[in-house]
N, CA, C and O of each residue as an XYZ file, in Angstrom:
452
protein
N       0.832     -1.188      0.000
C       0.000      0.000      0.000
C       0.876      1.251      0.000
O       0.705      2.151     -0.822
N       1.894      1.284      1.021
C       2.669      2.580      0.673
C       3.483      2.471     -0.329
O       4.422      3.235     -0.107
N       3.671      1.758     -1.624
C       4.415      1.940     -2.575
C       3.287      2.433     -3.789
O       3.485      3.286     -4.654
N       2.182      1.707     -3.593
C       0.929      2.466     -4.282
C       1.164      3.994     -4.028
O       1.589      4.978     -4.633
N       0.546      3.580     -2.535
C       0.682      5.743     -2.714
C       1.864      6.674     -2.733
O       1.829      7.891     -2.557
N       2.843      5.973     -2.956
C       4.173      7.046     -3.518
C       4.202      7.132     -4.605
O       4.620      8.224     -4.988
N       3.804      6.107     -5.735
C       3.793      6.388     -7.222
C       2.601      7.122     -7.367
O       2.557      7.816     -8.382
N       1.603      7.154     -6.606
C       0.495      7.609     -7.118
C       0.914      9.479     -6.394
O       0.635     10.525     -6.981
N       1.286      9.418     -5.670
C       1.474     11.001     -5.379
C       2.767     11.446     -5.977
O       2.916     12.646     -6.205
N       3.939     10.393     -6.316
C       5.109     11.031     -6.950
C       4.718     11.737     -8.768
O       5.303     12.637     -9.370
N       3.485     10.855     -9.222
C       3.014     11.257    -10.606
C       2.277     12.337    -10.572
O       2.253     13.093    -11.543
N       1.550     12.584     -9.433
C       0.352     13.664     -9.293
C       1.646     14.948     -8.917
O       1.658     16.005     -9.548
N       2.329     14.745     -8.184
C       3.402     15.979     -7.758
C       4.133     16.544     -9.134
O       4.235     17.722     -9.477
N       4.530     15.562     -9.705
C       5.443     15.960    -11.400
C       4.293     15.827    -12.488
O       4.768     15.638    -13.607
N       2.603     15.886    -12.449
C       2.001     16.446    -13.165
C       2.109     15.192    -14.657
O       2.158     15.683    -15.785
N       2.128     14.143    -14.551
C       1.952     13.148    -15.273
C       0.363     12.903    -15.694
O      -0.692     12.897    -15.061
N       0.702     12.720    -16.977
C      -0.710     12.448    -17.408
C      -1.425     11.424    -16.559
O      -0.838     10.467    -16.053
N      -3.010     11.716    -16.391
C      -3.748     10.840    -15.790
C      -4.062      9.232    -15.995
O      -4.519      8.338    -15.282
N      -3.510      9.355    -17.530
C      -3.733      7.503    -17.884
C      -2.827      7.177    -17.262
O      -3.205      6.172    -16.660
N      -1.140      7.527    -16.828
C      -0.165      6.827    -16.542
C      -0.059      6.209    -15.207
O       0.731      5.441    -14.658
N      -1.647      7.107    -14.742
C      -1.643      6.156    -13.009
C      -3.060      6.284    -12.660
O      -3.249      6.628    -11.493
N      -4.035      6.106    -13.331
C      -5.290      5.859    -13.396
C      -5.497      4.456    -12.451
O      -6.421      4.246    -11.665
N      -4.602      3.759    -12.701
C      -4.970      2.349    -11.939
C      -4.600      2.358    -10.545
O      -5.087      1.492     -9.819
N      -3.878      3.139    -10.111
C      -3.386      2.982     -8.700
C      -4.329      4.067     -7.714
O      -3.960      3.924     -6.548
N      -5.269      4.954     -7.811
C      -6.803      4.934     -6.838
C      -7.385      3.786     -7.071
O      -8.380      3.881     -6.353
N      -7.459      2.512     -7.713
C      -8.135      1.827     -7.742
C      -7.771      1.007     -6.999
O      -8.518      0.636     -6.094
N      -6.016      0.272     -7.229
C      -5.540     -0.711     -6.523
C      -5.529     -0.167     -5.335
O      -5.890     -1.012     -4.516
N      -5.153      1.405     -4.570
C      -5.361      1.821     -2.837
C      -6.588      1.661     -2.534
O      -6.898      1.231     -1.423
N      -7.665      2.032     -3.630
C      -9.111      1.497     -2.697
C      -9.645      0.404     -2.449
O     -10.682      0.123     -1.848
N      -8.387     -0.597     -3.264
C      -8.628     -2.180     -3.140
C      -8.152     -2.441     -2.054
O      -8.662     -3.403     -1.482
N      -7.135     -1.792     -1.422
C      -6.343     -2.566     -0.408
C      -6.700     -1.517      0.328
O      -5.702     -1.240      0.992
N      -7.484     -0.842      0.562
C      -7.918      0.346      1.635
C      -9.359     -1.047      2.134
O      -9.567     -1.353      3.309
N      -9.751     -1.357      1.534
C     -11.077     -2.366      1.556
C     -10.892     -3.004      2.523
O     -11.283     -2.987      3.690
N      -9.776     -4.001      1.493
C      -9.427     -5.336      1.994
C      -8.652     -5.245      3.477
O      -8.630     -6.290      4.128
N      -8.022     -4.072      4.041
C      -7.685     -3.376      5.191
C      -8.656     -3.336      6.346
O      -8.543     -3.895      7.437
N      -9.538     -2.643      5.942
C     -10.820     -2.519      6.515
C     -11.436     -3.971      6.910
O     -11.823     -3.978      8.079
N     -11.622     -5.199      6.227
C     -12.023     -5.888      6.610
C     -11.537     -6.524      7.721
O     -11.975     -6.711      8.856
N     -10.178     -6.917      6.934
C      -8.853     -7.584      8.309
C      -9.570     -6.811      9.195
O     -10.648     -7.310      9.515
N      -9.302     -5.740      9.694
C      -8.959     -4.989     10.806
C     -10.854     -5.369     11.468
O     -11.055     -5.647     12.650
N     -11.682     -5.311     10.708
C     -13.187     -5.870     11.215
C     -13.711     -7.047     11.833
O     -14.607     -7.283     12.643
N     -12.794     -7.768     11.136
C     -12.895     -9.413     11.291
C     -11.843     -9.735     12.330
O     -12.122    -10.848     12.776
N     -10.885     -9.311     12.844
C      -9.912     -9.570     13.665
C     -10.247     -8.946     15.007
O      -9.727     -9.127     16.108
N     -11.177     -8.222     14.662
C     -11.812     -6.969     15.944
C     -10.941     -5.983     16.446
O     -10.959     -5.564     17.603
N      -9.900     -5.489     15.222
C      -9.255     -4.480     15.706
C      -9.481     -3.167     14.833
O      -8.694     -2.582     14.089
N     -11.238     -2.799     15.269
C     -11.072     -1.640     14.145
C     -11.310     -0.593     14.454
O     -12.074      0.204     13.909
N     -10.326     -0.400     15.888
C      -9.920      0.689     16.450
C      -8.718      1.377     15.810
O      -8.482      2.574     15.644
N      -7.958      0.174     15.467
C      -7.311      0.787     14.849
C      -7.360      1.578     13.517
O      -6.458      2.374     13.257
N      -8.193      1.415     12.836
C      -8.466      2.326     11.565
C      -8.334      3.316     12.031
O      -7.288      3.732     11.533
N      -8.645      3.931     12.595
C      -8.350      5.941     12.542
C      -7.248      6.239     12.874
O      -7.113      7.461     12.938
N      -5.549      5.150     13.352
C      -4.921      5.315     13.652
C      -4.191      5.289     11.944
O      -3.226      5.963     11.586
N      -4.953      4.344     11.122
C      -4.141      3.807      9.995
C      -4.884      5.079      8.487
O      -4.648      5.170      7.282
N      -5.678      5.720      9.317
C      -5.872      6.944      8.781
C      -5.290      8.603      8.414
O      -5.178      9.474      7.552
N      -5.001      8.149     10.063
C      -4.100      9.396     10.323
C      -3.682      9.848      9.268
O      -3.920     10.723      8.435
N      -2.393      8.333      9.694
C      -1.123      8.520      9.130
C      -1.352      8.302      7.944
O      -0.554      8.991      7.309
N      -2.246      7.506      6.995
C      -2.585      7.494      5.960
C      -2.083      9.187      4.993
O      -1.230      9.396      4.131
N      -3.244     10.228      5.777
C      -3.519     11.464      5.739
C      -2.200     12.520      6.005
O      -2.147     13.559      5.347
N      -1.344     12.258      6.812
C      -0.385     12.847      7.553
C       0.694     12.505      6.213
O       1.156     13.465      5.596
N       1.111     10.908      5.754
C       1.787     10.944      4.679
C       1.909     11.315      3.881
O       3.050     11.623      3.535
N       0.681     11.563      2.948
C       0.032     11.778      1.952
C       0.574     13.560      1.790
O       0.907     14.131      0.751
N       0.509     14.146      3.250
C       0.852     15.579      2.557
C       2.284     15.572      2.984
O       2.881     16.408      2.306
N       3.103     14.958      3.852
C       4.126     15.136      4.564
C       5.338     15.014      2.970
O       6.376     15.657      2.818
N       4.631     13.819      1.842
C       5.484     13.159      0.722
C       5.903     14.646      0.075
O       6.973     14.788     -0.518
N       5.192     15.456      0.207
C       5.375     16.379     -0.848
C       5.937     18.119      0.017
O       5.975     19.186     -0.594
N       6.220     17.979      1.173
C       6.893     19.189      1.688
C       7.625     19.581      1.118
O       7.557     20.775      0.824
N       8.873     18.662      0.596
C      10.225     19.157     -0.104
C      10.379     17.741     -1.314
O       9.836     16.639     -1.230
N      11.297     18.250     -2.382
C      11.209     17.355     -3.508
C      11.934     16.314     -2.874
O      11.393     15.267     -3.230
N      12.651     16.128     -2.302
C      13.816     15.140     -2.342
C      13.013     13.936     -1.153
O      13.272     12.733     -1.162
N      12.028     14.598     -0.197
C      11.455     13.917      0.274
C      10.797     12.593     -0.614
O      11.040     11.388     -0.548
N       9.799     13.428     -1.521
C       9.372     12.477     -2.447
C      10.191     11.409     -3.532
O       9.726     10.347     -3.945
N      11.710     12.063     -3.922
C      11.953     11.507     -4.671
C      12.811     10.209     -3.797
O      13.132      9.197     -4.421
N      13.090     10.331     -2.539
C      13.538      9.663     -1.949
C      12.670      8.589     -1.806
O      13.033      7.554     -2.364
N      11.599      8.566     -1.192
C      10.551      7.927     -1.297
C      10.326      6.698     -1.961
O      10.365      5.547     -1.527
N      10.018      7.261     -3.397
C      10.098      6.792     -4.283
C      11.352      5.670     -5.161
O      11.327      4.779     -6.010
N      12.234      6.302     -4.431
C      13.585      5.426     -4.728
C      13.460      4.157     -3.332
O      13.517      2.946     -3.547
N      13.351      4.546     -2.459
C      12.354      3.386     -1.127
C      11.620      2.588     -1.826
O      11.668      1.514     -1.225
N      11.016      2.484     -2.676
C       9.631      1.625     -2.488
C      10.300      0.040     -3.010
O       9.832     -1.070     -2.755
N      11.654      0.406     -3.888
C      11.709     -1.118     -4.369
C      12.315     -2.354     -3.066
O      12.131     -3.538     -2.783
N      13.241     -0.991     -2.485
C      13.420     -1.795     -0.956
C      12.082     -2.170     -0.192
O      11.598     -3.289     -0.021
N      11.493     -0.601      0.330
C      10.153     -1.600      0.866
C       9.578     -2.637      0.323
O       9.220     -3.378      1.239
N       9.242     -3.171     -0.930
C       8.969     -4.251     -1.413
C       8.999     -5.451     -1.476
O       8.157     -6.347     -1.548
N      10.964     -5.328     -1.414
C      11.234     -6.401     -1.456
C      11.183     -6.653      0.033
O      10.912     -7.823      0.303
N      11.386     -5.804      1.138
C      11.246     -6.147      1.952
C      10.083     -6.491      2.946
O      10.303     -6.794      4.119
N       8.821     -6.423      2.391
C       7.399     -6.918      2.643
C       7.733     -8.549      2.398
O       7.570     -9.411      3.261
N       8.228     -8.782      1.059
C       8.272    -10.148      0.378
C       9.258    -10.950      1.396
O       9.134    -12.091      1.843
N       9.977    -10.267      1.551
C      10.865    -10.648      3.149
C      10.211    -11.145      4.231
O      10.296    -12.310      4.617
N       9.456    -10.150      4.806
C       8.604    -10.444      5.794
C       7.431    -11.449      5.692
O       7.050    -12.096      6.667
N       6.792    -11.561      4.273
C       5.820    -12.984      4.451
C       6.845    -14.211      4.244
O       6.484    -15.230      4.833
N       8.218    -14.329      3.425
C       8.765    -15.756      3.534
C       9.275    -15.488      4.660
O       9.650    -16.659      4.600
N       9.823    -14.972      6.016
C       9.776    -15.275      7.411
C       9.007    -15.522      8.012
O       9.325    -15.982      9.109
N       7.578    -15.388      7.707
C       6.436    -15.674      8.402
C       5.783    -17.380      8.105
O       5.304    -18.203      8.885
N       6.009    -17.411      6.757
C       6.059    -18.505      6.312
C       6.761    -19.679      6.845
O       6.232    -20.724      7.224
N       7.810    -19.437      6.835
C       9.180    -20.097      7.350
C       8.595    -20.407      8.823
O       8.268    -21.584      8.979
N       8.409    -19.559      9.919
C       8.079    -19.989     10.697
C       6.787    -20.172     11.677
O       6.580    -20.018     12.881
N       6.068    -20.555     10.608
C       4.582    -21.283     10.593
C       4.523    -22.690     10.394
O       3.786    -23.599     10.777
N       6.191    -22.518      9.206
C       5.449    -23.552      8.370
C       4.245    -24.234      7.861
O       4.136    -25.454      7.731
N       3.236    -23.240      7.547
C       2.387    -23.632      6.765
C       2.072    -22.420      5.513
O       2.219    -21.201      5.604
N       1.706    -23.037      4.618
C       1.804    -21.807      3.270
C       0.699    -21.525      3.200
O       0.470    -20.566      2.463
N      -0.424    -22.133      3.849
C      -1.640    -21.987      3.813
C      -2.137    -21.625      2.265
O      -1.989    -22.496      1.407
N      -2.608    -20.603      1.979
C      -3.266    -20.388      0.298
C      -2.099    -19.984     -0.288
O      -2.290    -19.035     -1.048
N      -1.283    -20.245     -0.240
C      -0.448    -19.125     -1.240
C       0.050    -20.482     -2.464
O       0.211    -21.639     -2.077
N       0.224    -20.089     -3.836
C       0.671    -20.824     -4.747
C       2.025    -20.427     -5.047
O       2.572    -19.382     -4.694
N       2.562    -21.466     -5.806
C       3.489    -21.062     -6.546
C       3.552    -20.082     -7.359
O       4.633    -19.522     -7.540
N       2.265    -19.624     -8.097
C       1.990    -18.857     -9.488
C       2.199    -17.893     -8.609
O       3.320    -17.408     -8.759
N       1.497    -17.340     -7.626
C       0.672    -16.228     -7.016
C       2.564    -15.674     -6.817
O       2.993    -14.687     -7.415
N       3.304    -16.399     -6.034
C       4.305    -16.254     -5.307
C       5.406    -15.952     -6.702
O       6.230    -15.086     -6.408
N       5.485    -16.221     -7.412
C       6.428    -16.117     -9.017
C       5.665    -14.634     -9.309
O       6.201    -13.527     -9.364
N       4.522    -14.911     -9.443
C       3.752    -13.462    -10.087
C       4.244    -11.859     -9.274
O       4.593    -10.815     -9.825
N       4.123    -12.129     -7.965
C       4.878    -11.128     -7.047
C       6.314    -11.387     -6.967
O       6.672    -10.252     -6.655
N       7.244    -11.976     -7.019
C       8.324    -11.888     -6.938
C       8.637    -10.913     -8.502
O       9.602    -10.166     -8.667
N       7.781    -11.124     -9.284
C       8.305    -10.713    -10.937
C       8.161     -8.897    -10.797
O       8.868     -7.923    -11.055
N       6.638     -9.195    -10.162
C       6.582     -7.360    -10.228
C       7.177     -6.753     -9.059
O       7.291     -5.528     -9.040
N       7.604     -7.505     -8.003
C       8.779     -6.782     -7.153
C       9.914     -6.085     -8.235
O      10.255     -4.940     -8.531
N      10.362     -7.749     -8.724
C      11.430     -7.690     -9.166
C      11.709     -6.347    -10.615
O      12.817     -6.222    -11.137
């Protein structure tokens, strides 16, 4: 989610045409959703206004100074890979893969990569 909204505010900040990121309000309101539910179904949805905030607080904080953003933005392939980090440790020590496929797991490693 925060690599969504750095491309999506690093394009809106440098004034990129609207087709070139038309899809990413769609994919944050997908995973703004799918957020919402976790956090419903787990009974922690107290926390939403915390994951709002900062939602809100980022969102303008990205764009104070350029280098903020462009920094950012140069972040996201680390954050990425390092999400993908964090579910094969979680994995690892569960040991169970529960739903996840091979495809699913190749398919995200590709668009990390």
């Amino acid at each position: 989610l925060f690599s969504f909204l750095v491309f999506l505010r690093y394009q809106i900040y440098y004034g990129y045409p609207l087709q070139t990121y038309l899809e990413y309000p769609i994919i944050i309101a997908q995973d703004v959703i799918l957020l919402l539910f976790i956090l419903h179904f787990s009974g922690n949805m107290k926390r939403a206004l915390f994951y709002a905030v900062t939602f809100w607080g980022g969102w303008y904080m990205l764009t104070l100074r350029k280098w903020i953003i462009d920094l950012a933005m140069n972040l996201c392939t680390l954050i990425s890979a390092a999400s993908k980090l964090a579910q094969l440790r979680c994995l690892w020590q569960t040991k169970d893969s529960g739903q996840v496929s091979a495809l699913t797991w190749s398919m995200s490693a590709y668009t990390c990569a």
